[in-house]
C-alpha angles and dihedrals in degrees: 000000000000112000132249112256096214094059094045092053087048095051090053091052094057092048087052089053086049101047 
């Protein structure tokens, strides 16, 4: 299963909010 990039992309963005 590949993931989507966009929710990749997503998911880093909330890390980058987090951090």
């Amino acid at each position: 299963a590949e993931p989507d990039t966009d929710e990749v992309f997503a998911q880093m963005t909330l890390v980058a909010d987090a951090n």
